[in-house]
PDB file with one MODEL, atoms N, CA, C and O in Angstrom:
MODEL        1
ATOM      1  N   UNK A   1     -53.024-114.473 -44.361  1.00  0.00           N
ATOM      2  CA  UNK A   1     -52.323-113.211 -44.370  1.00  0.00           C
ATOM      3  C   UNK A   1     -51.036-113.370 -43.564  1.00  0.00           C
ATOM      4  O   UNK A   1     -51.174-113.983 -42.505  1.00  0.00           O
ATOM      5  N   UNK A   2     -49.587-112.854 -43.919  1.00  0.00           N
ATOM      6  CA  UNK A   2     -48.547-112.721 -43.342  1.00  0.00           C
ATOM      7  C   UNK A   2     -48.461-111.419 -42.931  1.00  0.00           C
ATOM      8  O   UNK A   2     -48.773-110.439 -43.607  1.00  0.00           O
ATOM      9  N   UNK A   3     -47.935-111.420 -41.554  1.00  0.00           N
ATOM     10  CA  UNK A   3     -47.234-110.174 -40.962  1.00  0.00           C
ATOM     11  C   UNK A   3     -46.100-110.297 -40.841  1.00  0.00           C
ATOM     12  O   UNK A   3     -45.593-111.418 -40.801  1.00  0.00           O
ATOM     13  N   UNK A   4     -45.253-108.969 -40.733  1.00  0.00           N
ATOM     14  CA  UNK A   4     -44.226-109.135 -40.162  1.00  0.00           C
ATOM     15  C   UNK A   4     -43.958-107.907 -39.381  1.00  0.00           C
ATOM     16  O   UNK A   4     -44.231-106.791 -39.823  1.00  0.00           O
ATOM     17  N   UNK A   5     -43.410-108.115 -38.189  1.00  0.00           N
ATOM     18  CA  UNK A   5     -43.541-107.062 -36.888  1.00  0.00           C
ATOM     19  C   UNK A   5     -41.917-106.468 -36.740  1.00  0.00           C
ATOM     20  O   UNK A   5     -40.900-107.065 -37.095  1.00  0.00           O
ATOM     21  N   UNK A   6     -42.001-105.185 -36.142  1.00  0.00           N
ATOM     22  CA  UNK A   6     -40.245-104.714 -36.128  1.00  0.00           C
ATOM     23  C   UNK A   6     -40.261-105.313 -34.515  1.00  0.00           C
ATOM     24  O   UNK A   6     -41.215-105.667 -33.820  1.00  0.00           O
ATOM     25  N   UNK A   7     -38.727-105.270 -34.214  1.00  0.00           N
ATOM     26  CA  UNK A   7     -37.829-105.446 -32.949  1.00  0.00           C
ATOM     27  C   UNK A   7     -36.836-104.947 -32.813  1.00  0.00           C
ATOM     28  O   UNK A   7     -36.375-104.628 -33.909  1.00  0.00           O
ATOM     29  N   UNK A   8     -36.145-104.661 -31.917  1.00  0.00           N
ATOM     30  CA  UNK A   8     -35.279-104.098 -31.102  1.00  0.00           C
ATOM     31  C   UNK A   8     -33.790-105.533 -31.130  1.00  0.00           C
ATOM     32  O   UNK A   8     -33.896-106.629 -30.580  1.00  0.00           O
ATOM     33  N   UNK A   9     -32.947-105.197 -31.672  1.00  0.00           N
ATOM     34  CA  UNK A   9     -31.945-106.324 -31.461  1.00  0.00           C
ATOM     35  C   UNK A   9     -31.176-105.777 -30.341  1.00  0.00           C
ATOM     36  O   UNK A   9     -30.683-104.706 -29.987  1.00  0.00           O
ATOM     37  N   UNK A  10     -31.316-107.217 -29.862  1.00  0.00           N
ATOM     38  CA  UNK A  10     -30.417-106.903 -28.169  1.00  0.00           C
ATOM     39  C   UNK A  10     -29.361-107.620 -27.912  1.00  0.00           C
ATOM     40  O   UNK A  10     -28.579-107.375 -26.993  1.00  0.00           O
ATOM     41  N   UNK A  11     -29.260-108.627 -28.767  1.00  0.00           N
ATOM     42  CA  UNK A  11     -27.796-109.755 -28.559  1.00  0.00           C
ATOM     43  C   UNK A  11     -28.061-110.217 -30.189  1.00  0.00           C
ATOM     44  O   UNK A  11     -29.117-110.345 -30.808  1.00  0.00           O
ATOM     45  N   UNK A  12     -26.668-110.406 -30.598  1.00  0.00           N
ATOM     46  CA  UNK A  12     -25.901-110.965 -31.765  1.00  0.00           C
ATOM     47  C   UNK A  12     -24.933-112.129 -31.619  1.00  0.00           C
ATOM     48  O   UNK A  12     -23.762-111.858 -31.355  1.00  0.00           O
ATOM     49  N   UNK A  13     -25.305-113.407 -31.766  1.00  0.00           N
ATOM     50  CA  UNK A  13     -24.064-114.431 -31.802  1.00  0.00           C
ATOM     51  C   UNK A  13     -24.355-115.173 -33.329  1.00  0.00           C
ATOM     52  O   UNK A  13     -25.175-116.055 -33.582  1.00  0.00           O
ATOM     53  N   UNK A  14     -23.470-114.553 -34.170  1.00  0.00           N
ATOM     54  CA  UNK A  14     -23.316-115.109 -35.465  1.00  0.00           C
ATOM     55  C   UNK A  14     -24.441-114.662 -36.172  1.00  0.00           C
ATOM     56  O   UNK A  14     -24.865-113.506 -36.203  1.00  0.00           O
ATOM     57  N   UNK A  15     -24.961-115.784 -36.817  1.00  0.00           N
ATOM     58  CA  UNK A  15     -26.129-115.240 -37.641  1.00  0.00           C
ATOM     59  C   UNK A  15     -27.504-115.249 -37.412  1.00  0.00           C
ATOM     60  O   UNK A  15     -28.444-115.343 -38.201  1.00  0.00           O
ATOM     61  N   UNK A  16     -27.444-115.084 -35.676  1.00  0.00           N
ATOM     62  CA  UNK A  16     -28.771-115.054 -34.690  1.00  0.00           C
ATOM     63  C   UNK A  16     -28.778-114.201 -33.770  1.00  0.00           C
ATOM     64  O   UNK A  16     -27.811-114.007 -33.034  1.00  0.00           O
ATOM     65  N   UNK A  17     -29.978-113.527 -33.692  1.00  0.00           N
ATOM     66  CA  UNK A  17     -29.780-112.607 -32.634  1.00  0.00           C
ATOM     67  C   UNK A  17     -31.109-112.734 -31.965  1.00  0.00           C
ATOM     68  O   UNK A  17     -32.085-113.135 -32.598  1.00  0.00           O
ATOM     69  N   UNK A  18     -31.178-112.401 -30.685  1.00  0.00           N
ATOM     70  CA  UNK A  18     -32.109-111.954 -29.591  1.00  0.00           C
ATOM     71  C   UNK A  18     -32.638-110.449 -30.176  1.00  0.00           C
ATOM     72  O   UNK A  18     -31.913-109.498 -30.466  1.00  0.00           O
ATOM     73  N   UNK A  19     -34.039-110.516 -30.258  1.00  0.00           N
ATOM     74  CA  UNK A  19     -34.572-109.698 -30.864  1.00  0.00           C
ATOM     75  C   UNK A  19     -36.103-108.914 -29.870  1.00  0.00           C
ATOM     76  O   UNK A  19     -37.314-109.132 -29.893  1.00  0.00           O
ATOM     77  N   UNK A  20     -35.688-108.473 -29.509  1.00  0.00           N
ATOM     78  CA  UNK A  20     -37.191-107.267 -28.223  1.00  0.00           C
ATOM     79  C   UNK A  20     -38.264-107.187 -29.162  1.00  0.00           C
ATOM     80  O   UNK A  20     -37.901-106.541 -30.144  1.00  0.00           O
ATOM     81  N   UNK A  21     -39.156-107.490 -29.227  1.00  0.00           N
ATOM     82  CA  UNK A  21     -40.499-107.263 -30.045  1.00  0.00           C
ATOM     83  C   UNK A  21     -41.808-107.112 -28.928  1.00  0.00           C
ATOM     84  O   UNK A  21     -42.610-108.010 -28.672  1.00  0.00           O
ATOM     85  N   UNK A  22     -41.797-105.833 -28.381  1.00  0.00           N
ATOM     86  CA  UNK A  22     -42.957-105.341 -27.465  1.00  0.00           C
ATOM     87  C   UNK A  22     -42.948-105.964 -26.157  1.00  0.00           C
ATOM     88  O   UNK A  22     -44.064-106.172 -25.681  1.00  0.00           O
ATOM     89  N   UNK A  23     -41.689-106.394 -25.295  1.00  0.00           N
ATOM     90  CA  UNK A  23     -41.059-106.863 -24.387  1.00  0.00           C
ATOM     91  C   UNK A  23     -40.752-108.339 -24.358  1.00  0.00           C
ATOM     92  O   UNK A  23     -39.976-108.912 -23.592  1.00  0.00           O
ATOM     93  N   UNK A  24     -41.435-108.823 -25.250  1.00  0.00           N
ATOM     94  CA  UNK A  24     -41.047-110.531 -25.540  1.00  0.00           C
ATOM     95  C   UNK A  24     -39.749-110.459 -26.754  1.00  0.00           C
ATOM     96  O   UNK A  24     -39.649-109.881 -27.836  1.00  0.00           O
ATOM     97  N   UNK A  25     -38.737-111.469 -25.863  1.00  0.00           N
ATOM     98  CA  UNK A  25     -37.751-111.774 -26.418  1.00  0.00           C
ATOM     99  C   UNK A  25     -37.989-113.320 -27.124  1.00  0.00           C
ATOM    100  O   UNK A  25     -38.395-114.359 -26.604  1.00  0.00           O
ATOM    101  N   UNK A  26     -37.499-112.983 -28.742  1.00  0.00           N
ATOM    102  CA  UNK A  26     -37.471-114.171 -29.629  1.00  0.00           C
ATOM    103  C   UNK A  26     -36.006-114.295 -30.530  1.00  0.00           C
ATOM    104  O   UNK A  26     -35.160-113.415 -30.373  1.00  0.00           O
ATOM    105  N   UNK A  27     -35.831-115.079 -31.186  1.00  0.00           N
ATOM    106  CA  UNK A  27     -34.839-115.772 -31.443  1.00  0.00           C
ATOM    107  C   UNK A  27     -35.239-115.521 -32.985  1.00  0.00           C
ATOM    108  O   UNK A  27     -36.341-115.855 -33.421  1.00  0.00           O
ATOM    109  N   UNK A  28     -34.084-114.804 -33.896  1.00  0.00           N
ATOM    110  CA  UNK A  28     -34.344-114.337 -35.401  1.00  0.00           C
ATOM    111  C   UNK A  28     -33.017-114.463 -35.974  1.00  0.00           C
ATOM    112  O   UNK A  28     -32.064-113.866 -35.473  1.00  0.00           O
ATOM    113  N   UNK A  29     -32.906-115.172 -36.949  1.00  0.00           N
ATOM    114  CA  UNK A  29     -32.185-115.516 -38.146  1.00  0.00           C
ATOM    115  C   UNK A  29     -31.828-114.293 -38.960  1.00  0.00           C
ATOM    116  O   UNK A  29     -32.656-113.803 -39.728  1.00  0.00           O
ATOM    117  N   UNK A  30     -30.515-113.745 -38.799  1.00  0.00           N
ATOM    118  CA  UNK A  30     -29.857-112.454 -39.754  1.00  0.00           C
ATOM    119  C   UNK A  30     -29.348-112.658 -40.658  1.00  0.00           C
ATOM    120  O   UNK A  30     -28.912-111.657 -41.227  1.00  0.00           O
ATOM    121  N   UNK A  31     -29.056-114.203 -41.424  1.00  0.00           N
ATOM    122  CA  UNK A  31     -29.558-114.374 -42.906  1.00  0.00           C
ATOM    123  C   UNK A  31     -29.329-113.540 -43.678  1.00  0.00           C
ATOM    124  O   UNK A  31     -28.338-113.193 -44.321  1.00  0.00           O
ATOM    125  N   UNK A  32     -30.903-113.040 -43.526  1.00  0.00           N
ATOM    126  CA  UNK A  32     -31.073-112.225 -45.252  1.00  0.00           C
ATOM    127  C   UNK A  32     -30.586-110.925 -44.918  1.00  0.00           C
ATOM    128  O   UNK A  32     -30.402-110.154 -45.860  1.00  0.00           O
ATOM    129  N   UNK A  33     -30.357-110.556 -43.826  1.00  0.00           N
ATOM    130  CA  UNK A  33     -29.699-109.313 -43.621  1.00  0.00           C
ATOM    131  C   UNK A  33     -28.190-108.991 -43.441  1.00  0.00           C
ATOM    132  O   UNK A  33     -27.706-107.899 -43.146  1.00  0.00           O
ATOM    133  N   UNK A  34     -27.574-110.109 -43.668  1.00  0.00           N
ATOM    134  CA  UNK A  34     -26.269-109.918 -43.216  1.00  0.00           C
ATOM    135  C   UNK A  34     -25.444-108.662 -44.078  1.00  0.00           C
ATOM    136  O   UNK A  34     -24.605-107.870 -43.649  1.00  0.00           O
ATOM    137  N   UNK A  35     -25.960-108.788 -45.313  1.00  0.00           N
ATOM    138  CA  UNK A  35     -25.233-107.584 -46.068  1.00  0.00           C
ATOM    139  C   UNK A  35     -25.670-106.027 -45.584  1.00  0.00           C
ATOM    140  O   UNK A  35     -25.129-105.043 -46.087  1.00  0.00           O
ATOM    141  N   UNK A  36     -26.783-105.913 -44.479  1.00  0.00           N
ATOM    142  CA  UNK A  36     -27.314-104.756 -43.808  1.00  0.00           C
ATOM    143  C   UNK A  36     -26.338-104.035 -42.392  1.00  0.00           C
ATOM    144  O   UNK A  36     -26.693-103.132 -41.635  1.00  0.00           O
ATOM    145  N   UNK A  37     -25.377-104.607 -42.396  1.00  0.00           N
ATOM    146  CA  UNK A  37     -25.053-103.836 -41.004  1.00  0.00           C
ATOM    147  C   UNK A  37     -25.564-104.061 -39.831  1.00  0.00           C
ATOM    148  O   UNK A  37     -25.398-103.198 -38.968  1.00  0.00           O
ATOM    149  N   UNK A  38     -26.302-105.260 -39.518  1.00  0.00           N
ATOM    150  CA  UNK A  38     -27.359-104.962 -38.560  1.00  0.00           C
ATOM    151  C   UNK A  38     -26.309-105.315 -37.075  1.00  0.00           C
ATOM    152  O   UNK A  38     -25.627-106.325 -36.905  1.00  0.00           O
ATOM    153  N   UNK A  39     -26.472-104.032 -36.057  1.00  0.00           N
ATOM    154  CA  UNK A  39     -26.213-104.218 -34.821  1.00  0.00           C
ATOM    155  C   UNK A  39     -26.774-104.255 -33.781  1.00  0.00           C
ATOM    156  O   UNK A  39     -27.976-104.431 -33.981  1.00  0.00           O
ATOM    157  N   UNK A  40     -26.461-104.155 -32.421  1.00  0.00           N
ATOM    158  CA  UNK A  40     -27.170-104.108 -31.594  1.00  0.00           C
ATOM    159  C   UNK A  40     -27.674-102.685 -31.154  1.00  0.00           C
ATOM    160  O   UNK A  40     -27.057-101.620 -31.174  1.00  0.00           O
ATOM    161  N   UNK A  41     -29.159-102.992 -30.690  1.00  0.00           N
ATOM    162  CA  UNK A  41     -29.948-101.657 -31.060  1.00  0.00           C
ATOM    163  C   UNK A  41     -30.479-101.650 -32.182  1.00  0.00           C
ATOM    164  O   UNK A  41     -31.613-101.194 -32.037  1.00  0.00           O
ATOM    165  N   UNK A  42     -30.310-101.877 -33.116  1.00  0.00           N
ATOM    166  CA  UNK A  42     -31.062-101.582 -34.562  1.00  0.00           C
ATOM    167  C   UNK A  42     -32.209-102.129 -34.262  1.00  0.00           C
ATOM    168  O   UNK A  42     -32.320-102.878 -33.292  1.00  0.00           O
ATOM    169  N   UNK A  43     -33.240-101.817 -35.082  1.00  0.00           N
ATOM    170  CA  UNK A  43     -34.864-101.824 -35.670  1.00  0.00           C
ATOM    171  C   UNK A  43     -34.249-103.482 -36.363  1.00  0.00           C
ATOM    172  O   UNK A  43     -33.083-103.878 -36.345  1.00  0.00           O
ATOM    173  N   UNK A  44     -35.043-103.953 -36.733  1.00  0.00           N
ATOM    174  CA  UNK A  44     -35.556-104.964 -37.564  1.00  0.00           C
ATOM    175  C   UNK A  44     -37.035-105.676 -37.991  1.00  0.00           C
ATOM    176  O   UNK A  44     -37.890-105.952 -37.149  1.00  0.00           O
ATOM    177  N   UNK A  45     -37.128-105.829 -38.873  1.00  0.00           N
ATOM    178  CA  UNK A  45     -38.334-106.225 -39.273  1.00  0.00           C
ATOM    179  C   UNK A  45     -38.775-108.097 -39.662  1.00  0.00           C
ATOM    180  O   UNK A  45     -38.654-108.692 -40.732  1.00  0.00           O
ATOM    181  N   UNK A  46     -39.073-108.389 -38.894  1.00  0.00           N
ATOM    182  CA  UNK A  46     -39.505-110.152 -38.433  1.00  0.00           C
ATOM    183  C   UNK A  46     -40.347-110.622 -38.853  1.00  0.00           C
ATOM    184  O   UNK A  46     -41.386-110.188 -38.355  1.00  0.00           O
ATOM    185  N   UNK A  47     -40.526-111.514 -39.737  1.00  0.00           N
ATOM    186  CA  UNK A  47     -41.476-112.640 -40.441  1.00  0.00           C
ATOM    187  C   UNK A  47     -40.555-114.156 -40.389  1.00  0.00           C
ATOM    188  O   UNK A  47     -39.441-114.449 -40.823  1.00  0.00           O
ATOM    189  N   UNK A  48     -41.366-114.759 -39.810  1.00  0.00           N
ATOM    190  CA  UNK A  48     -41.804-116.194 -39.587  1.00  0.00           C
ATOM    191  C   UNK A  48     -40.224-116.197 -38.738  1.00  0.00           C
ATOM    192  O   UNK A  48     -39.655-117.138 -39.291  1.00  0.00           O
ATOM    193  N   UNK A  49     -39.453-115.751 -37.915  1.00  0.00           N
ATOM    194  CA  UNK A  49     -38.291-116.217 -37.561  1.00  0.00           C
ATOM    195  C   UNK A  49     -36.946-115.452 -38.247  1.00  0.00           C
ATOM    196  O   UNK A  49     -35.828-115.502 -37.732  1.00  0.00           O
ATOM    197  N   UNK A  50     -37.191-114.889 -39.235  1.00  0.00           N
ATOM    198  CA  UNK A  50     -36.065-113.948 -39.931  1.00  0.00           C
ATOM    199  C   UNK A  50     -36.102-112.497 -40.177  1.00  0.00           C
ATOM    200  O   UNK A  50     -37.095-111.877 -40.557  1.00  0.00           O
ATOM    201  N   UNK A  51     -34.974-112.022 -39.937  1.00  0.00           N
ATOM    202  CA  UNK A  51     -34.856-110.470 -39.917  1.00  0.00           C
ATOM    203  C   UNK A  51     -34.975-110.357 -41.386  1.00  0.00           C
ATOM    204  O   UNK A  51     -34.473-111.256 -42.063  1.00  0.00           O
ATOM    205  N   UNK A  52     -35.605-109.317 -41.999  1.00  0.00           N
ATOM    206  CA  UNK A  52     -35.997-109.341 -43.431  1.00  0.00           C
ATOM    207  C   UNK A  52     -35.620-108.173 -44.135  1.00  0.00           C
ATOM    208  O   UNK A  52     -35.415-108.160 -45.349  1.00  0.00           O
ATOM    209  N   UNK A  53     -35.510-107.028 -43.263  1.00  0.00           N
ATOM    210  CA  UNK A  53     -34.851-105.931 -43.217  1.00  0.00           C
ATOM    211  C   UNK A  53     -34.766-105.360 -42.063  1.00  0.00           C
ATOM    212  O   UNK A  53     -35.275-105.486 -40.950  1.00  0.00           O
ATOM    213  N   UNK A  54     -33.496-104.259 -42.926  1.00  0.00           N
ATOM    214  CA  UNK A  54     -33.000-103.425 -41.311  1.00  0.00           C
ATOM    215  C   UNK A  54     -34.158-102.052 -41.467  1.00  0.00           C
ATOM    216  O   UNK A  54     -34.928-101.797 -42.392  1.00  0.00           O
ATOM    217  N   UNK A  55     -33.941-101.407 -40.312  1.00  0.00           N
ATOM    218  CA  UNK A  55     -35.140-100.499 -40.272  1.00  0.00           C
ATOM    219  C   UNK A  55     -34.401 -99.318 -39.968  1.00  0.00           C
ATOM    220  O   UNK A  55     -33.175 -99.378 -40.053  1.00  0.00           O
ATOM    221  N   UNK A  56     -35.097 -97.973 -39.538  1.00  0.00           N
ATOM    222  CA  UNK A  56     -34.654 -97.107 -39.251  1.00  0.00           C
ATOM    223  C   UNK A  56     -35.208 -96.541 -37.898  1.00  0.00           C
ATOM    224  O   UNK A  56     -36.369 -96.273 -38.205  1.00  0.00           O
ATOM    225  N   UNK A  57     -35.093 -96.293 -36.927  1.00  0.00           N
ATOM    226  CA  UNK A  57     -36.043 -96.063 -35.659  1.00  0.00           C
ATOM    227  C   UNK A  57     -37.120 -95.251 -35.936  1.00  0.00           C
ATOM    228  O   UNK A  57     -38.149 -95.689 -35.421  1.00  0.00           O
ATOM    229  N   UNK A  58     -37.247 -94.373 -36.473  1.00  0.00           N
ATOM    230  CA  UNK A  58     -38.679 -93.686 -37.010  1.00  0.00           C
ATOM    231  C   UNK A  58     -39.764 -94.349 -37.421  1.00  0.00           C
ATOM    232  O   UNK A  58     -40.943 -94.173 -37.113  1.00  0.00           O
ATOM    233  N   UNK A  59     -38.910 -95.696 -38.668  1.00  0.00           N
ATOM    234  CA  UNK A  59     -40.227 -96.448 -39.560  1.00  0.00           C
ATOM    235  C   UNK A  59     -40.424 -97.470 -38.506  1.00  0.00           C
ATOM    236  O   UNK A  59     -41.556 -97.955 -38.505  1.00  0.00           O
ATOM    237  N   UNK A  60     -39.544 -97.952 -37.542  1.00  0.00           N
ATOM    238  CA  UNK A  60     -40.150 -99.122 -36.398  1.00  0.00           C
ATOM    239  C   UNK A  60     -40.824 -98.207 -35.376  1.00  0.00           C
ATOM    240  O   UNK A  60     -41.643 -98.843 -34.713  1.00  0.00           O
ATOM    241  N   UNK A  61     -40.758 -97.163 -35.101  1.00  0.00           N
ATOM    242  CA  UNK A  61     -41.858 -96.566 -33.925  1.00  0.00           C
ATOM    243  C   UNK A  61     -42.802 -96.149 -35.206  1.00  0.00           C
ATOM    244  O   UNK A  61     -43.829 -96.820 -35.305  1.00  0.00           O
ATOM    245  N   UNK A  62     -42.629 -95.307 -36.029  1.00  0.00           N
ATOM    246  CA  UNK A  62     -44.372 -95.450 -36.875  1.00  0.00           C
ATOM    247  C   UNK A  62     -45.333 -96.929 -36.842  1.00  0.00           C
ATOM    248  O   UNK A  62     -46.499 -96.981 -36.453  1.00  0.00           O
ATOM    249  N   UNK A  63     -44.500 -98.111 -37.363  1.00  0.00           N
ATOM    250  CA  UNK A  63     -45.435 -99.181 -37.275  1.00  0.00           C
ATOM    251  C   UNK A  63     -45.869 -99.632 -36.366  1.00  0.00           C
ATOM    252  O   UNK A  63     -47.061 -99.912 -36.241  1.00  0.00           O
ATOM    253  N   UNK A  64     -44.651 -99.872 -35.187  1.00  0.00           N
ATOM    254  CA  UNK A  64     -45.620-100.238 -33.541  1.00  0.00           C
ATOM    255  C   UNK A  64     -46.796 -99.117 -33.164  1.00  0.00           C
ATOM    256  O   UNK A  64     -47.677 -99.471 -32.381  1.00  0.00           O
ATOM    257  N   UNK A  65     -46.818 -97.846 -33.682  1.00  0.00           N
ATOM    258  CA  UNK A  65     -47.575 -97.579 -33.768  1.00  0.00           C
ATOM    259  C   UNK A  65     -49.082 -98.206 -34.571  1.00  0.00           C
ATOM    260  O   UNK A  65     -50.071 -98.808 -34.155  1.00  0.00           O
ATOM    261  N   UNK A  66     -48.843 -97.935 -35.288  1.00  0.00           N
ATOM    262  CA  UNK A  66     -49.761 -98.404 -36.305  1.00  0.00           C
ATOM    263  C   UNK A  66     -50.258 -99.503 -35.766  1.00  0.00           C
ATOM    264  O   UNK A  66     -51.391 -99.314 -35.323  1.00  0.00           O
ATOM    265  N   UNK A  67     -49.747-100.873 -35.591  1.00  0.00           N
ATOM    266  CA  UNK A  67     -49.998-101.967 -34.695  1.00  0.00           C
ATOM    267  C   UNK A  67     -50.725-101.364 -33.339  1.00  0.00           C
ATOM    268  O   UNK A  67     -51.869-101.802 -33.224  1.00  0.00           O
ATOM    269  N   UNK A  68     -50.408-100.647 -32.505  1.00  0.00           N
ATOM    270  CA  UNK A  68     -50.943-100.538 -31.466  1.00  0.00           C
ATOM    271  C   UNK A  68     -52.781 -99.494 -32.080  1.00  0.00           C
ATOM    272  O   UNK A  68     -53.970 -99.744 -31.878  1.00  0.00           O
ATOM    273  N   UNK A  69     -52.245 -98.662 -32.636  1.00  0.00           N
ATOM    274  CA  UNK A  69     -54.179 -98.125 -33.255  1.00  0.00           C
ATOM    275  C   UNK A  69     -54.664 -98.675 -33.795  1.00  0.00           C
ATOM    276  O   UNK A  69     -55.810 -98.259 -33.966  1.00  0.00           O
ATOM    277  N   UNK A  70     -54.269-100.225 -34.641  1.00  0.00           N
ATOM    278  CA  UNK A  70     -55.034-101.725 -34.595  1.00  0.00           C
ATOM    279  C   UNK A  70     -55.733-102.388 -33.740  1.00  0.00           C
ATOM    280  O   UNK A  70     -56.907-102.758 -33.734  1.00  0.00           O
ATOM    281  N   UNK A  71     -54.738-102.511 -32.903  1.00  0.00           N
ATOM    282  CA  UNK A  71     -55.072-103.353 -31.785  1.00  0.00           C
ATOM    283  C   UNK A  71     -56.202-102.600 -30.870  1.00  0.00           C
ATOM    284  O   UNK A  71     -57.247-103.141 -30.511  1.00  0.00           O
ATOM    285  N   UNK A  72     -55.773-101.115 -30.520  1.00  0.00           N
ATOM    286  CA  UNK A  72     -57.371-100.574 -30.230  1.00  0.00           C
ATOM    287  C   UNK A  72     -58.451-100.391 -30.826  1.00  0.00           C
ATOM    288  O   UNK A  72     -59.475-100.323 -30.146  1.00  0.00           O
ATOM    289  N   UNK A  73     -58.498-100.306 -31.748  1.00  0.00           N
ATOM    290  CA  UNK A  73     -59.629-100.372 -32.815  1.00  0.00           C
ATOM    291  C   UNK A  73     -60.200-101.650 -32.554  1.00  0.00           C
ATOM    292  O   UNK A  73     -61.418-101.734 -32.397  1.00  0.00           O
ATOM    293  N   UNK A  74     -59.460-102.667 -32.487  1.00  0.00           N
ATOM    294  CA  UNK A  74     -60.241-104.030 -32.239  1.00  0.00           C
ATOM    295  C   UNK A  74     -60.922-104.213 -31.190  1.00  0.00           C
ATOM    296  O   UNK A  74     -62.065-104.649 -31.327  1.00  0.00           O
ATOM    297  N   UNK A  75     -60.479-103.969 -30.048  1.00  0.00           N
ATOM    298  CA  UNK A  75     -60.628-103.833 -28.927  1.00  0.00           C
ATOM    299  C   UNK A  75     -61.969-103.079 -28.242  1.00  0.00           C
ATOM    300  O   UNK A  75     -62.798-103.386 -27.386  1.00  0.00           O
ATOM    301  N   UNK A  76     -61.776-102.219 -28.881  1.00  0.00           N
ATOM    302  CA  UNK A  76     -63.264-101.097 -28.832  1.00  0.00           C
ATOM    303  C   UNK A  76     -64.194-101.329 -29.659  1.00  0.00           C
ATOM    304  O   UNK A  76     -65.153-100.570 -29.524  1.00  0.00           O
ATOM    305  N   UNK A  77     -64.282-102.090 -30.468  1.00  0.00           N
ATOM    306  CA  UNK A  77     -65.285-102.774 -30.983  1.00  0.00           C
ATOM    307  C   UNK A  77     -65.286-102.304 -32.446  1.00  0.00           C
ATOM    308  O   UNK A  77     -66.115-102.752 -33.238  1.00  0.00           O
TER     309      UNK A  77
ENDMDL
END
């Protein structure tokens, strides 16, 4: 199974940016998004190393949601 998780872009140099994903900072390829506008601050959505789309802050706090009533569900048995 593939996931792909949203982040917070926090630095842009070229076609890489520093990307916040639940306080861990990773390193994501803007690639396939370059025709998106993507700036700093924007949502993005991350699989295997690449921004895949741009997001909107609503649909990236719904899914960290969603992710987080996963993660308790697991948790609690």
């Amino acid at each position: 199974m593939c996931l792909a998780v949203p982040g917070r872009v926090t630095k842009i140099e070229g076609e890489k940016a520093e990307v916040d994903i639940g306080g861990i900072r990773r390193e994501a390829s803007l690639e396939l998004v370059s025709d998106q506008g993507v700036k700093i601050g924007d949502y993005v959505l991350i699989h295997t190393g690449y921004a895949i789309t741009k997001l909107d802050e609503a649909e990236a706090i719904e899914i960290l949601k969603a992710w987080r009533d996963v993660a308790r569900a697991e948790l609690e048995g």
